[in-house]
N, C-alpha and C positions, 0 to 999 in steps of 0.2 A: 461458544460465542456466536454460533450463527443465526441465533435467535436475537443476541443485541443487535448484529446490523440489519436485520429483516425490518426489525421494528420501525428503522427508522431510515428504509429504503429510500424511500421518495427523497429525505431530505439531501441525504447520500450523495444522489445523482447528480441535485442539482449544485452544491457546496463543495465534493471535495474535488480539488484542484487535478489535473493530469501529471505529466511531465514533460521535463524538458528538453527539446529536438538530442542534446548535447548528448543525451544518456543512450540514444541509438546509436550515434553517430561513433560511441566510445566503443559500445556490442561491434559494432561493422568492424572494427580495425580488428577484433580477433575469428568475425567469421561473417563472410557475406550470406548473407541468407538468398535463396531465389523465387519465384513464383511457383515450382515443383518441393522444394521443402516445403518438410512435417512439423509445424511447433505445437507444443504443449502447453496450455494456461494454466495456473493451479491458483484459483480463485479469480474469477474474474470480476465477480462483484456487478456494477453495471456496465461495464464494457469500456469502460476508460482507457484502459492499457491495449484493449483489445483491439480500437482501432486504432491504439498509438501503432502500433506493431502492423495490421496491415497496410495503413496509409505510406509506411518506408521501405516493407518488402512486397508487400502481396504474397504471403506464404498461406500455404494449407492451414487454418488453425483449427485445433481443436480445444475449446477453453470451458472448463470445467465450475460448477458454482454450485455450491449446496444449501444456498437460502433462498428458499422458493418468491421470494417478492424482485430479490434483488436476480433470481436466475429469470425470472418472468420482465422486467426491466431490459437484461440484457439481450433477449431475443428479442424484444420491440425494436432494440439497435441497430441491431446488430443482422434482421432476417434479410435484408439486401444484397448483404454481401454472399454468394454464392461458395464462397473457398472458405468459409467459416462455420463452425459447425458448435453449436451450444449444447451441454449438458448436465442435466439436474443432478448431481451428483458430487461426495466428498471425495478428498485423492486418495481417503485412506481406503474406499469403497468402490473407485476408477480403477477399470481392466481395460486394458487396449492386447491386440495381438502386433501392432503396427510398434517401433520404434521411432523416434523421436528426433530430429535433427538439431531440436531447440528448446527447450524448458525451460519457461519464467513466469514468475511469479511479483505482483504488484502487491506491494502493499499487506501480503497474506500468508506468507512461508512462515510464520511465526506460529502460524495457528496448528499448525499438522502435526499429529503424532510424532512427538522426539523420536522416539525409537524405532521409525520406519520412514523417517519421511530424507531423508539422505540414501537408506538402502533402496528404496524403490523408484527413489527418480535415478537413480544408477543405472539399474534394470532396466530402465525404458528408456533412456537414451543409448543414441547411436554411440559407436566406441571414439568416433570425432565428433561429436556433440557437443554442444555448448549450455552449459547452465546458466543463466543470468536473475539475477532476484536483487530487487530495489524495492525502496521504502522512500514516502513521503515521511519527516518528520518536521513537526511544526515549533517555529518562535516567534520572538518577535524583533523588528529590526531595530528601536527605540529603545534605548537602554533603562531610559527612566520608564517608560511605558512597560517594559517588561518586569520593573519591581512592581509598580503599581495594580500591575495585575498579580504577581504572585502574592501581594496582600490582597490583595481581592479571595486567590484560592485558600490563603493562609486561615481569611477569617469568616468563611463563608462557605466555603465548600465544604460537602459533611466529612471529608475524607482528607482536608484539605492540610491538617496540624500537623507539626513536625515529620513533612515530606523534606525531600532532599530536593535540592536546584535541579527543577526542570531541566536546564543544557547540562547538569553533570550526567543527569538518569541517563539524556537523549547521548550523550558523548559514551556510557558505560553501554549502551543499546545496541547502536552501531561497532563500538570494537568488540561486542557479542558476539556479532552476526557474522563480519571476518572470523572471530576465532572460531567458532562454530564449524564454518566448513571446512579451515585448515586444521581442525582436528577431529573429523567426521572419518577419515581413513580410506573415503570412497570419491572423493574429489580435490585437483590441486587450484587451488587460487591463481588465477593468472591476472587479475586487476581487483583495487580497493580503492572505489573513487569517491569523493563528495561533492557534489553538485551544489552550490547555492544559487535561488531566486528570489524574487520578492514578487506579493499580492498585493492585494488593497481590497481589505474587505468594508462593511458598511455591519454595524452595530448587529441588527437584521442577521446577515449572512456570517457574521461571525460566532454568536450564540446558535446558532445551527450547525453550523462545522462542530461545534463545542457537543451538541446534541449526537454527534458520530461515531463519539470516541467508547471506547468501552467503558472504564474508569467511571462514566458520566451517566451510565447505566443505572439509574437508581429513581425510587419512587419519584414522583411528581413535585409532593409536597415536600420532598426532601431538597430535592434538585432545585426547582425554582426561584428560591431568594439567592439563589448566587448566579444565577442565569439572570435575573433583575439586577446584580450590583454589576456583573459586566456589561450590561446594553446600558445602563444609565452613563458606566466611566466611555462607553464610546462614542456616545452622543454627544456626551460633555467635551469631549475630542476631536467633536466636526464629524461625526458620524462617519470616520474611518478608521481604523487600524490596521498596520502594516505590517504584514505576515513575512516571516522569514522563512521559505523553506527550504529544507535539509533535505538532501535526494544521497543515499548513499546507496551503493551501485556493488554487486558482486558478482564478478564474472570469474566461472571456473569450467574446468574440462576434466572429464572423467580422470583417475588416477589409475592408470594400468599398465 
């Protein structure tokens, strides 16, 4: 997958949303980070999360990214900061000698080898270490709005027939991600939170977020008329639609 988001780096940067102060502030009550801790990034993409994270600690980072537009993106960000340190590189292909006070992950722990990617952020965190991995997931806040768009994907998207309710997938997604680590054997879950907020995108900006997603990944001439029936239903809406986003939050500590 790290060829779909290269391709559409730029858009990336400028569309998808960060997060919200709350989701640090929740991190903080299980473990204060300082300006001498070590954290570890596993995907950082264009550096979103990257400065979430040192704008509240100022910790050592080290934040890793294996798509060369989006790892070239995030060193344009990101070269200022002095305590941050970027590298081209997959987690399943990252060697450190150093341990880790802190491992998190935006938006990207979905993507890493099932079958190493729990034993090896093990390994490299400290035995009081903190795990943390959140996801933005996207709805919408308008209830009629969000049928009218899932006829929109229903009849329009090439992939779009007999899919299940976007919020059941995004509801089965999230109590994935929980179950995931509490049956990983290598981590104990100490918090399962949900964060709600709302955007306000404009027709424009919302068919671009739409251009980010994997899913959406597909030829031009395939993609396009349903990229055309969403920006026509958002203009015809006053050229906004109002984003709901799901921030779910997973906070764990080694099992030993």
């Amino acid at each position: 997958m790290i060829n779909t988001f290269d391709k559409v780096a730029n858009i990336y940067s400028q569309v998808r949303p960060g997060y919200p102060n709350e989701l640090y502030t929740r991190v903080s009550k299980f473990k204060s980070f300082k300006q001498d801790s070590v954290l570890l990034e596993i995907g950082a993409g264009h550096g979103i999360a990257t400065e979430e994270v040192n704008s509240h600690w100022n910790p050592q980072i080290i934040a890793i990214e294996p798509g060369g537009k989006l790892f070239e993106l995030s060193q344009q960000k990101l070269f200022s900061y002095p305590n941050i340190q970027v590298e081209k590189c997959s987690f399943e292909k990252f060697e450190s000698s150093v341990k880790f006070d802190g491992i998190y992950s935006a938006t990207a722990f979905h993507w890493i080898d099932q079958s190493i990617k729990f034993k090896k952020t093990f390994q490299l965190l400290n035995d009081d270490g903190l795990l943390f991995l959140f996801w933005n997931n996207y709805s919408l806040k308008n209830e009629k709005v969000f049928h009218q768009i899932q006829n929109i994907y229903h009849n329009f998207h090439p992939n779009g027939k007999g899919k299940k309710d976007v919020r059941i997938l995004q509801k089965e997604k999230i109590q994935s991600r929980r179950q995931e680590i509490e049956e990983s054997k290598y981590f104990k879950l100490l918090s399962h939170d949900v964060i709600i907020h709302t955007l306000i995108y404009t027709a424009d900006m919302y068919v671009q977020l739409l251009q980010t997603f994997s899913p959406n990944s597909l030829p031009q001439n395939e993609i396009d008329p349903f990229y055309n029936k969403i920006k026509e239903f958002v203009l015809s809406n006053g050229d906004k639609i109002e984003l709901e986003i799901v921030v779910n939050l997973e906070i764990a500590v080694k099992d030993i």
